[in-house]
Structures are given as C-alpha cells and as structure tokens.
N, C-alpha and C positions, 0 to 999 in steps of 0.2 A: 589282752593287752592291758598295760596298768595303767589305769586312770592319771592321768596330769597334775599334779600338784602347785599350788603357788599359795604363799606367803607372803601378806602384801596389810602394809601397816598403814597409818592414817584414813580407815575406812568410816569414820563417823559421818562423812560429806565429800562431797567434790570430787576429785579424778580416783581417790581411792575406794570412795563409794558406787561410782559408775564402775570400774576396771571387778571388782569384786564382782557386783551383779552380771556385767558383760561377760567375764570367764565363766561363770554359775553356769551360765544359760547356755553356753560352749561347752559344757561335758566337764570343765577340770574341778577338781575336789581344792576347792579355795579356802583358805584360811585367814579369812578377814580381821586384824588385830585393831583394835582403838587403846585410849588412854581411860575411858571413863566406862563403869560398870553398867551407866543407862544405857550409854549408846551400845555396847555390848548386848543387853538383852534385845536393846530396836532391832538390832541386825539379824540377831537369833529368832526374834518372830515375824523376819522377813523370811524367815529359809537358811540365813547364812552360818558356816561352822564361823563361832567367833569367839574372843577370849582375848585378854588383858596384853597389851605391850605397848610397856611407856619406855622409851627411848634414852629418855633420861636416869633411869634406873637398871645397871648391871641384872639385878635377879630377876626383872623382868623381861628383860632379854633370853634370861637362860631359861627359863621357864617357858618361854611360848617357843622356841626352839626345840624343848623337851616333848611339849603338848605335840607339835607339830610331828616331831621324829613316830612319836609313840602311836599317832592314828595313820600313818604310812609305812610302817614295818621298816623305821629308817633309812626314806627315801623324801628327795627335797625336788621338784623338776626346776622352779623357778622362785627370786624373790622380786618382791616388789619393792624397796626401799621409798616410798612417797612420804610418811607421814612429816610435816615439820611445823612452824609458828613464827612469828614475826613478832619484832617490838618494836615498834615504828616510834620514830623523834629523829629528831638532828643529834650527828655522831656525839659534836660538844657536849651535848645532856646528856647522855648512852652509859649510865656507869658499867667500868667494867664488868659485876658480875652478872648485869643484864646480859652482855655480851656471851658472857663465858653459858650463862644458861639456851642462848640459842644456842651456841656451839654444841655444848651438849646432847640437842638432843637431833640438828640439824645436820651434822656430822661424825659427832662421836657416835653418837648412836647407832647413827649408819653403819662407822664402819665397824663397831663392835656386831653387829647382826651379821655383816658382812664374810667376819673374819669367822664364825660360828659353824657358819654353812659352806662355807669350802672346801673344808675336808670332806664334809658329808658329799658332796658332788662329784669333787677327785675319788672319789671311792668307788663311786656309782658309776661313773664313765661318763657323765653331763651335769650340764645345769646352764641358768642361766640367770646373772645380776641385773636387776636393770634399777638405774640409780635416778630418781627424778628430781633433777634441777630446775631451771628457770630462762626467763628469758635473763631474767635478773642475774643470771651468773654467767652473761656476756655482755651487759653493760650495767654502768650504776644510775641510780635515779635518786633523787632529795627524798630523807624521811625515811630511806629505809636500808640503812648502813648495816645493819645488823642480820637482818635477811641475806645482803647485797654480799657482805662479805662470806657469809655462811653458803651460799652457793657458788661463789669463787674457789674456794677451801676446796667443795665437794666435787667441782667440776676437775682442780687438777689433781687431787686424790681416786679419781674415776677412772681419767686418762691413765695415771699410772697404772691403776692396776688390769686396765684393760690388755695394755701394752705386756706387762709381766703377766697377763694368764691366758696369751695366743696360745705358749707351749702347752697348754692343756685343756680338757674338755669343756671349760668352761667359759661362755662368751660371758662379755661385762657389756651393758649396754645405759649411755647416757642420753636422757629426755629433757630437753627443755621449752617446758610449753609455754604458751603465749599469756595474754590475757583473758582468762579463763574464768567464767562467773562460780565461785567455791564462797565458803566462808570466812578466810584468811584472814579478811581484816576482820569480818566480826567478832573473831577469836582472837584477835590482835590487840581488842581495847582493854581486857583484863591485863595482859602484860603492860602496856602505855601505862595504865594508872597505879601500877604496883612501883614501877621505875621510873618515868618521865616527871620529874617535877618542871612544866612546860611553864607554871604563870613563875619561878623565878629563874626565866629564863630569857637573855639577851634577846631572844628569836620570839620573846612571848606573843608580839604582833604577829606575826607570821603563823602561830601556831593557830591564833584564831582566826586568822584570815583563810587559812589553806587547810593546816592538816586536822582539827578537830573539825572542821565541815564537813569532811570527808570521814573521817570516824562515825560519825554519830549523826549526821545528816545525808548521808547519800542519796546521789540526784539520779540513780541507777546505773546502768554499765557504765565503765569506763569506754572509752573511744576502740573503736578496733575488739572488743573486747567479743569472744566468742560464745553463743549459749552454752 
C-alpha cells in the first residue's frame, strides 16, 4: 500500500507543528514546509521531511510542489493549507499595503497552493484540501482587521470551492479553531512595528491601554483559550 502523504505549511509552531509531528507518528510521509531556513533545519533534526514555502512568493510555491511531486512519484494524498500572520492595529492605521501583504500570503497563497495540486489529485483519483481558518473568520474582534478580514476572504473562497469539487474526487475541508495557545501574536509584533505608526495615532491611548499590553506584556492565556 502506498504510504499517505500530506503537505502542510506553517510548521515552525502551533497547529502546523503539532499536525506534522501528529501524522509522522501516524505512518504518513509528511512534508512539513516553513518560511525561514532555521526553522527548516529544527524540523529536519526532529525527523521531519522539511523545506522552504513562503506563501508570499509564486516560485516558492512552485518549488515545494516540485520537491513534494518528485519524493512521491507524482502523488499528493492531502494538503494542509495552515500557514498565516497577523498585523494587529485598528483598521484606521492599517495602511493598505499592510493589508494587501496579509492577503498575500493568508489567501492568495493559499489559493495559489491550492490551485497547484488539483490537478495532481484529479489525476490520481483523490485528495484532500483542508483550509485552516479561524474562529475569527466567523466573527470580528478590535485590533485585528487584517487577520479578520483575511479569514472572511478564505472562509467564502473555501465554501466555493468545496461546493465546485463535490463532482470530483476531491473533498475541500474548512477548520476553524478556537483559542489556541500558538505563536501568532509573537510573530505579529515584527509586522505592528513595520506598519502601525500607533503613537500618531487618534486611538494612541487605547493602544497603550490594551493592545501594546498584550503585545509585549502578556498576562498568559487568553480566556477560554486551549493548551
């Protein structure tokens, strides 16, 4: 029988770092992808097959598609679309190409990965998408517009294509988990400080009251918030 495969992105921490190790240890031949070449080697002297996909960049997409095809004799069982980032502020500060860079790699990315390995599936006679959204991309919260909307995007670009690939062997499946202890904001505050000019900003009290607290002071889990 031929081993399982899945391809499954944002593996440097949190749900894409567990889901990698979890299949490992489940028999399927996982292909754990990150954005940065350290966390690449962490994974690879964990045991993990691992190698570069940034979201944000077309060639790197095509390439870890390639890498992926070439160690399974051109066979795909499953992907995992998780990897994404956050640029937390109020929408008013948000310039747009803060925006356009979540989008990027929050959804285009996705669905560029997406539209990659379809055919490879249709081919094969299976597969299966599974697209990890949020809680956040069924309601919205202060602070995190950019996220908020970027999971909106993903949720009804998900359904659609779920809906268009009943007729074939391929299920699409959408995840949206809770509050989940991952790194997201810690890797949230290099984008805030690249884009959010907060002290000239009408809300500059509020950013010091609430959301730099929470940046850079956290009081540990949030409420509700799962191990």
């Amino acid at each position: 029988m031929t081993q399982k495969s899945i391809l499954i992105t944002g593996c440097s921490s949190g749900i894409g770092y567990d889901a990698a190790h979890a299949l490992k240890a489940r028999g399927w031949h996982v292909f754990a992808t990150c954005r940065q070449m350290h966390d690449v080697q962490r994974l690879r002297d964990e045991g993990l097959h691992s190698f570069i996909l940034d979201y944000a960049e077309e060639a790197s997409i095509e390439e870890a598609v390639h890498q992926v095809l070439s160690k399974t004799g051109g066979t795909l069982g499953a992907v995992f679309n998780n990897g994404a980032f956050a640029c937390p502020g109020a929408v008013e500060d948000l310039p747009t190409e803060a925006l356009r860079s979540v989008f990027e790699a929050n959804v285009f990315g996705y669905h560029s990965l997406t539209r990659k390995v379809i055919p490879v599936m249709r081919k094969q006679g299976y597969g299966r998408i599974v697209n990890c959204s949020s809680v956040l991309g069924l309601v919205a919260m202060p602070w995190r517009g950019s996220y908020v909307a970027s999971k909106f995007a993903l949720e009804g670009l998900t359904h659609t294509l779920r809906i268009e690939m009943r007729d074939t062997p391929v299920d699409v499946i959408l995840i949206e988990p809770g509050p989940i202890t991952t790194k997201i904001r810690e890797n949230s505050i290099p984008h805030f400080e690249k884009w959010i000019d907060w002290e000239a900003s009408a809300r500059k009290d509020q950013y010091e009251r609430k959301l730099l607290r929470r940046l850079y002071h956290s009081g540990g889990k949030d409420a509700f918030e799962l191990p």
